[in-house]
C-alpha positions in Angstrom: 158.5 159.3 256.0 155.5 158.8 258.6 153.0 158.5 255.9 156.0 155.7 254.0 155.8 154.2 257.8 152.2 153.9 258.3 151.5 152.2 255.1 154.4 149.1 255.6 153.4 149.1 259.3 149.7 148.4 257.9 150.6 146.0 254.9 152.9 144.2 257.6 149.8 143.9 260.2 147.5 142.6 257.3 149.7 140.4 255.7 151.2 139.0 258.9 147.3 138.2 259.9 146.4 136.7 256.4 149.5 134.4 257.5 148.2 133.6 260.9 145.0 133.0 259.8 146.0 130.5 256.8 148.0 128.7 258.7 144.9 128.1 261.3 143.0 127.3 258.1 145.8 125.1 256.7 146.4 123.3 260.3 142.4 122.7 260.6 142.4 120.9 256.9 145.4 118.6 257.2 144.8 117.4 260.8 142.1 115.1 259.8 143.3 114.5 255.8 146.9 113.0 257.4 145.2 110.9 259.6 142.9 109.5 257.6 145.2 109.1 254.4 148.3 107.9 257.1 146.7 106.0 259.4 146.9 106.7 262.7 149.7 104.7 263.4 152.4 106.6 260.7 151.0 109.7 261.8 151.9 109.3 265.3 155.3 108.6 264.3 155.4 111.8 262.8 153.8 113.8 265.9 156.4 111.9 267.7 159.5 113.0 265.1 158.0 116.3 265.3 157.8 116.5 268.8 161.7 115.3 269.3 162.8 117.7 266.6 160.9 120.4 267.4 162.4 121.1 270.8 166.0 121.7 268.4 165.0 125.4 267.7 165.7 126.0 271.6 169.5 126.2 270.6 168.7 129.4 269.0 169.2 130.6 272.3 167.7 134.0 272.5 170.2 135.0 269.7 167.4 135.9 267.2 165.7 138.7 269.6 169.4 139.7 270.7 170.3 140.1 266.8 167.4 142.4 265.4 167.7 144.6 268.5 171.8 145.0 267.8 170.8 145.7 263.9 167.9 147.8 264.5 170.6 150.3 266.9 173.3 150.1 264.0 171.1 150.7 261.1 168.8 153.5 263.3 172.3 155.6 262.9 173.2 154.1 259.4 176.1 152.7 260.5 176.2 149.8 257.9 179.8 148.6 258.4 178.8 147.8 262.3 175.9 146.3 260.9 177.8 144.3 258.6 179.9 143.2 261.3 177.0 142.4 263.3 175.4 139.9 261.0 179.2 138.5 260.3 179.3 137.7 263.8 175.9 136.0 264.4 176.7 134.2 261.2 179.4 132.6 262.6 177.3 131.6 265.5 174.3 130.3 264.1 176.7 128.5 261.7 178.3 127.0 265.0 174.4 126.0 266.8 174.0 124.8 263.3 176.4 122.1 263.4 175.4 120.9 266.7 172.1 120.8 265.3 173.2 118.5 262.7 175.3 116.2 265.5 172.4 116.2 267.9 170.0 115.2 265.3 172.3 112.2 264.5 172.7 111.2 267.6 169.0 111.0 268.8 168.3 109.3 265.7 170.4 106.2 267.1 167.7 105.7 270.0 165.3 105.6 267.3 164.8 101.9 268.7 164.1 102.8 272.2 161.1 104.8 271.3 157.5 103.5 272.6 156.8 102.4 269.1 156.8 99.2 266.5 160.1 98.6 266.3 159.9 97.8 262.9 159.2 101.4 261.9 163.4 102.2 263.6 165.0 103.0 260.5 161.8 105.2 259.0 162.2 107.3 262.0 165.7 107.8 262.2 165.8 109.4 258.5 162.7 111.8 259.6 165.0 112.7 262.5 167.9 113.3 260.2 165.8 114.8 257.4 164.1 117.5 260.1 167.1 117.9 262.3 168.9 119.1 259.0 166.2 120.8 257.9 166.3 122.9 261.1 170.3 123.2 261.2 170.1 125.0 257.7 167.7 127.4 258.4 169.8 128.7 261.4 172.8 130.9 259.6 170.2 132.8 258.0 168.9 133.8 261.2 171.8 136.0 261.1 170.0 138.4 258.7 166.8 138.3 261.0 166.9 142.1 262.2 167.1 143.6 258.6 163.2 143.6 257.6 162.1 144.0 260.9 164.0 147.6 261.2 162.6 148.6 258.1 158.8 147.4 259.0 159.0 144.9 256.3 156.8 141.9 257.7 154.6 142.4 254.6 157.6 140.8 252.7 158.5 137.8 254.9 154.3 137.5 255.6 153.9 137.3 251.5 157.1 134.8 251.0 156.3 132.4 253.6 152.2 132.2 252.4 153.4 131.6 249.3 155.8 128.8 250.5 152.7 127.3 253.0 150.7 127.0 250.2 153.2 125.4 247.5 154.3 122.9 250.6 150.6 122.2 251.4 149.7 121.5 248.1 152.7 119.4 247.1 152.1 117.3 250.4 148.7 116.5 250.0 149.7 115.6 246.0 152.5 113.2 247.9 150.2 112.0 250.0 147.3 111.1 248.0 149.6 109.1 245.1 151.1 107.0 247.9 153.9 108.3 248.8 154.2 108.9 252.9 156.5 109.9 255.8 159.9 110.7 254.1 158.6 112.2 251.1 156.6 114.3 253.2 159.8 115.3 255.0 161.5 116.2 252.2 158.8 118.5 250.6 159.2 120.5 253.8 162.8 120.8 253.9 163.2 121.8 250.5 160.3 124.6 251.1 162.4 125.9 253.7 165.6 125.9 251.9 163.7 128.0 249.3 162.6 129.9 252.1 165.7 130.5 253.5 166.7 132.2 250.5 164.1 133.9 250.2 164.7 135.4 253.6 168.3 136.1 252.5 167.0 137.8 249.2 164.5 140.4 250.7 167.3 141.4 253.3 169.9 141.9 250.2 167.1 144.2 248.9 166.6 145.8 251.6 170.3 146.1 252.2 172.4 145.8 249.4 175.7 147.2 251.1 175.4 144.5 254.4 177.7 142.3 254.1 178.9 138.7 255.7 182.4 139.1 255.6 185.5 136.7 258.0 187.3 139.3 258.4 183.8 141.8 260.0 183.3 138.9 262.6 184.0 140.4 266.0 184.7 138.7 269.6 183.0 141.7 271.4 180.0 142.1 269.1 179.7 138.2 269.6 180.1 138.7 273.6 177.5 141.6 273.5 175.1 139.3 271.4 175.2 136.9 274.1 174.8 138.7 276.7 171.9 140.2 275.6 170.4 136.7 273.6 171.4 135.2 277.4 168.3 136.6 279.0 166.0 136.5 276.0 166.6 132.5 275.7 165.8 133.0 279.6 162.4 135.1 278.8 161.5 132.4 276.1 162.2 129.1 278.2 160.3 130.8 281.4 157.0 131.6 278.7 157.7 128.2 277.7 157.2 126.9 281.0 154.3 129.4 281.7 152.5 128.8 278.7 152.7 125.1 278.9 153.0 124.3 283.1 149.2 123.9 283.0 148.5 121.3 280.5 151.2 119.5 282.9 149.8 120.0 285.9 146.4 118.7 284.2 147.8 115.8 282.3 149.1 114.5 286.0 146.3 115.9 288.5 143.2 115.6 286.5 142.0 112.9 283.7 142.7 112.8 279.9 139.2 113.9 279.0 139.4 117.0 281.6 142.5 117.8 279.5 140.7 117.5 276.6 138.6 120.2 277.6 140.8 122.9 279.1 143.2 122.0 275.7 140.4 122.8 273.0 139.5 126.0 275.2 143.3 127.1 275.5 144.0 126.4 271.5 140.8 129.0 270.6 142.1 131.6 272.8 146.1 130.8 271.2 144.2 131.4 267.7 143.0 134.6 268.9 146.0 135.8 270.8 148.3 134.3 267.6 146.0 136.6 265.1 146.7 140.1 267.1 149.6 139.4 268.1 150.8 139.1 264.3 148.7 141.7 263.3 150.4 144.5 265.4 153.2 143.0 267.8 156.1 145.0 265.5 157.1 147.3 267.7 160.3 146.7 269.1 162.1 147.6 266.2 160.2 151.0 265.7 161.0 151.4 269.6 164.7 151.1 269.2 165.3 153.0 266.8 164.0 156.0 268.3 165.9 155.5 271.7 168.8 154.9 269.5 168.8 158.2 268.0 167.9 159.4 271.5 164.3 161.0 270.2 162.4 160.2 273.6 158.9 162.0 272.7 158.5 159.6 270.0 159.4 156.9 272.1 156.9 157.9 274.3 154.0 158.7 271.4 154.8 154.9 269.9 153.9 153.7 273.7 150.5 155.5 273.8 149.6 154.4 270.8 150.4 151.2 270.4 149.2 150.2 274.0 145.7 152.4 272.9 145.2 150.1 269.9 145.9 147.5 271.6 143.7 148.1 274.3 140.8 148.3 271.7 142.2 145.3 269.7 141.3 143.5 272.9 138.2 144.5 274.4 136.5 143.8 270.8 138.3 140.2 271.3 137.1 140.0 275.3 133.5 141.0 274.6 133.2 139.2 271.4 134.5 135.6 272.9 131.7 136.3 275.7 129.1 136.3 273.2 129.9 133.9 270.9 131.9 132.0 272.4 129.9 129.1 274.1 127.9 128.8 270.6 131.2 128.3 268.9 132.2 125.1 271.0 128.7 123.7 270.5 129.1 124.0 266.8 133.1 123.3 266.7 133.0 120.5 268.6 129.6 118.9 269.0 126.9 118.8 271.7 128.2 116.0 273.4 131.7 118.3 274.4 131.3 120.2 277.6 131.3 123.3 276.1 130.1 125.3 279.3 133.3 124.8 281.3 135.2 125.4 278.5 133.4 128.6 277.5 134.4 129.5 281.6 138.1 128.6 280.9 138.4 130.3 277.6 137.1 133.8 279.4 139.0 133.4 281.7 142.6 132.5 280.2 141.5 135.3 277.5 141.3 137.9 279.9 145.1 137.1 281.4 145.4 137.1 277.6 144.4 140.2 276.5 146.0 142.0 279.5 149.0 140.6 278.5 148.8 142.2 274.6 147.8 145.6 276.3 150.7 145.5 277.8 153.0 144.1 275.5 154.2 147.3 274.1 155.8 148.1 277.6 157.1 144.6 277.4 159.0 145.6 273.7 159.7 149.0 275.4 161.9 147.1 278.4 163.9 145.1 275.4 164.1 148.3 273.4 165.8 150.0 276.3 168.0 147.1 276.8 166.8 145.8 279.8 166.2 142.2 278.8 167.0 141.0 282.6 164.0 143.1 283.9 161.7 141.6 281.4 163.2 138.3 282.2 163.0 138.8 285.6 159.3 139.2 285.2 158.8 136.7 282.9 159.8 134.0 285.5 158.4 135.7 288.1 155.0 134.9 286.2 155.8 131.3 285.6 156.5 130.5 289.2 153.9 131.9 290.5 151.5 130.7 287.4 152.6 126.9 288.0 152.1 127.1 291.9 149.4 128.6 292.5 147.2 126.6 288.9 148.3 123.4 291.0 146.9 124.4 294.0 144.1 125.9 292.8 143.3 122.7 290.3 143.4 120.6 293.9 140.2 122.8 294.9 138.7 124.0 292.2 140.1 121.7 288.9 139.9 122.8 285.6 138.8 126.8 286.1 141.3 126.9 289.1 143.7 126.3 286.1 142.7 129.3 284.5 142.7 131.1 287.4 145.9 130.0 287.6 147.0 131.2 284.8 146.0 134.9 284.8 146.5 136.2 288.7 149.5 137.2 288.3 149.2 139.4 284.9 147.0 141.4 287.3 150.1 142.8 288.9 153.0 142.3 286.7 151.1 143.0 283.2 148.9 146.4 284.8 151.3 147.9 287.1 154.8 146.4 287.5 156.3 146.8 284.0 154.7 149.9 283.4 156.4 151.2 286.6 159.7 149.4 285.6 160.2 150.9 282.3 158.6 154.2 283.6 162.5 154.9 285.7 163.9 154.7 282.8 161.5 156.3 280.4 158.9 159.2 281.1 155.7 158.8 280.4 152.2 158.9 281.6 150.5 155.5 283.4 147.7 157.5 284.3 147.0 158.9 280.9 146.8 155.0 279.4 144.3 153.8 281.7 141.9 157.2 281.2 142.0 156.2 277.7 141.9 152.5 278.6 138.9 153.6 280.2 137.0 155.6 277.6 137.8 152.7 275.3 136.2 149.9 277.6 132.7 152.4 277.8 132.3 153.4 274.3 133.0 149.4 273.1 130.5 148.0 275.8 127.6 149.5 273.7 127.7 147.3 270.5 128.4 144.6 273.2 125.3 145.3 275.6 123.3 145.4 272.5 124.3 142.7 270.9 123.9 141.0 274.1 120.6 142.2 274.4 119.2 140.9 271.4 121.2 137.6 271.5 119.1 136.7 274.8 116.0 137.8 274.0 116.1 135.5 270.3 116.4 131.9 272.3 118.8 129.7 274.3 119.9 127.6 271.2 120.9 129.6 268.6 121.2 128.3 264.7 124.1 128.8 263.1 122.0 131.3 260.8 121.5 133.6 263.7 124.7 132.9 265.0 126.8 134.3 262.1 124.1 137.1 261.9 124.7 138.4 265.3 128.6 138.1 264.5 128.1 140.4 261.8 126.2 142.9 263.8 128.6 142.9 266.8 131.1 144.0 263.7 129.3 146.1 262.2 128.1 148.3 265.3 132.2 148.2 266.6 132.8 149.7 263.5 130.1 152.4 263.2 131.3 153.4 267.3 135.2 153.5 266.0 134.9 157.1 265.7 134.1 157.7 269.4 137.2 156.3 270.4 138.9 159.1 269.7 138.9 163.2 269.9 138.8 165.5 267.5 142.6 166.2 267.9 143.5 162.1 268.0 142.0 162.0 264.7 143.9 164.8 263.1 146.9 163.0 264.5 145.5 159.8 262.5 144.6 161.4 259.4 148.0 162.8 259.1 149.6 159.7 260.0 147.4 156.9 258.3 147.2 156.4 254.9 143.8 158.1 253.4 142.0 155.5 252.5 142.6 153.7 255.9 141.5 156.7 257.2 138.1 157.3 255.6 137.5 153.1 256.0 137.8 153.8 259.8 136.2 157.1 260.3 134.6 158.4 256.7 131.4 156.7 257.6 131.1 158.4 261.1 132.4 162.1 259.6 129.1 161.3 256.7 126.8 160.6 258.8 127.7 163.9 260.9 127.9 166.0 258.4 124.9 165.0 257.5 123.0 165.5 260.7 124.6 168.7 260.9 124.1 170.3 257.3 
């Protein structure tokens, strides 16, 4: 069963970051086709449609997290009749927030007019609005199946289906586009990729299972009361990131000048690409996490903690010490020599430290909602928004765009190092102490390939070409890798080789066991 586990929780990680990372590639090829086969007029409207219809997913009201935690409990104890009633009851709600949707949509599209644009372009906006806003609304019953793949690690499954769906779309909109069709065909190519989608979805949780059914007669008033109190207080974590995630680009937009936006924007979206890539790759463990306080198996509990916060820890220090290398060269060359790419190299370092302390931590996080204590995590959660958005806008008044960033990550240096570790700790016993020793070790043996990469980086020239550049890349990966093996003791590597697959196994530590063995024989 572990060895079954390991292998979906690594097919998961990589398809989930083959997603992430064609959609980044996706997003940086169709920016610049749309505009220039649109016009930058048309695709404004759309930015503008998008924007209006886009906020519509914030009726989902915290019922998607509340629903795969209530699955992952029933299905932990195979209890597939309460699962079934489960899924019957947020069926009927999202078919309810669906509906709304639908009305909502309609209605907005009748101050189509009003809009700060031609006003001959009305009528192609409100069927955009009506096309998305449906688009969205049909997508919500399905929703309902949400927690199925997720208890039985199957990301690799909804990873594959919705690359395959990114790509068809992609392909049949830049097809549409460049044979002259425009905005509503465009629409309609993405709402009838997501209505294959949707069944897609549907399809892989019938598979995975067969005997959950949506039934009238399953759909239950306390199940739906217990879904919302629990969805209640995740809607309440996701508007307060919202606001935290977003408050600064506010507070720039009306303190400081478009172009000083500009610059704090482009250094914010390459830290969100990062952050996006590991958080896809391994952010899966709140399923895993309630299923073993479900069953009541505590040391596991505690094991999935110290692992998943030690690989996330090395996940980012690679990422911290790899943007401070590269990451002023990768402005210059991303967006020109003209761009202030010394400020935003300072922003980006700073933000993606927050960042990365944030994703250390982010198994403690899953740990809080695993326990069912989404209040305390949203507690936090707007505890870090508040004090994020107050103390970024008086420290932009001083110290502008870096007192921003500052902004941003002071208070992840308590909540995100000591106070949710201590919060779920009173309900959940396990070591701080022994996460930061290995926090720690981790941080000393990764600094080598760092300091020598660093070394030989400065000691080349001040302007580096881009041969050099993606040279010294693939030396900062390449000595990471060969110092993998350090990370862990002899016993930590047992662990792994019993739990990892074997050819994960000997990719991550074969080449260090060789080269022993061979110093030693």
């Amino acid at each position: 069963m572990a060895q079954s586990l390991s292998n979906r929780f690594l097919k998961s990680s990589l398809l989930r970051t083959i997603e992430t990372l064609l959609s980044i590639v996706v997003g940086f090829f169709m920016l610049p086709f749309m505009v220039s086969s649109l016009g930058e007029h048309l695709y404004g409207i759309w930015i503008i449609v998008s924007s209006i219809t886009g906020v519509l997913y914030i009726f989902d009201l915290g019922f998607a997290t509340a629903v795969t935690r209530f699955i992952s409990k029933s299905l932990a104890v195979d209890d597939r009749k309460e699962t079934s009633k489960i899924v019957s009851s947020a069926f009927f709600i999202y078919f309810i927030l669906a509906l709304i949707i639908m009305v909502v949509s309609l209605a907005a599209s009748f101050f189509a007019s009003h809009w700060d644009v031609d006003g001959s372009n009305a009528n192609l906006i409100q069927i955009l609005v009506i096309i998305t806003g449906v688009n969205i609304a049909l997508e919500f019953p399905f929703k309902a199946f949400s927690g199925i793949a997720a208890y039985h690690m199957r990301y690799d499954l909804l990873a594959l289906s919705r690359i395959i769906f990114k790509l068809l779309s992609t392909a049949f909109i830049v097809w549409a586009v460049m044979t002259g069709y425009q905005l509503i065909a465009i629409a309609i190519i993405g709402l009838l990729a997501s209505v294959l989608s949707n069944i897609t979805f549907y399809s892989i949780a019938k598979y995975l299972e067969p005997d959950v059914k949506v039934k009238v007669r399953y759909i239950n008033k306390s199940i739906i009361k217990s879904l919302s109190g629990y969805s209640a207080w995740a809607f309440f974590i996701d508007t307060s990131r919202l606001l935290k995630e977003r408050g600064d680009l506010w507070i720039i937009g009306y303190l400081l000048s478009a172009a000083q936006l500009t610059v704090y924007y482009v250094a914010l979206r390459l830290v969100e690409y990062a952050t996006q890539i590991l958080f896809s790759a391994v952010n899966m463990t709140t399923p895993l996490l309630t299923a073993d306080f479900s069953k009541g198996d505590f040391k596991a509990f505690e094991q999935k903690l110290y692992l998943f916060t030690r690989l996330n820890s090395v996940l980012g220090l690679i990422t911290i010490f790899g943007f401070i290398l590269f990451a002023n060269e990768l402005f210059t060359f991303w967006m020109g020599d003209k761009f202030d790419a010394d400020t935003a190299f300072l922003i980006c370092c700073v933000v993606l430290a927050g960042k990365m302390v944030a994703f250390f931590a982010a198994p403690i996080g899953n740990g809080l909602m695993a326990i069912n204590k989404p209040r305390t995590l949203s507690m936090v959660v707007a505890f870090e928004a508040v004090v994020s958005l107050v103390t970024a806008y008086f420290l932009i008044l001083s110290y502008g765009l870096t007192g921003a960033a500052f902004g941003v990550v002071l208070p992840f240096l308590f909540t995100r190092t000591f106070l949710i570790f201590y919060l779920l700790q009173k309900d959940i016993k396990f070591s701080i102490l022994s996460i930061y020793q290995k926090l720690v070790k981790s941080f000393v043996v990764l600094s080598l390939p760092f300091m020598a990469v660093f070394y030989i980086k400065y000691q080349l020239s001040s302007s580096l070409s881009l041969l050099y550049f993606f040279a010294l890349i693939l030396l900062y990966g390449l000595l990471t890798y060969l110092v993998l093996p350090l990370l862990f003791t002899l016993d930590e590597k047992r662990d792994l080789k019993k739990i990892l697959p074997h050819k994960i196994y000997l990719l991550l530590f074969g080449v260090g066991e060789r080269l022993r063995a061979s110093i030693t024989g």
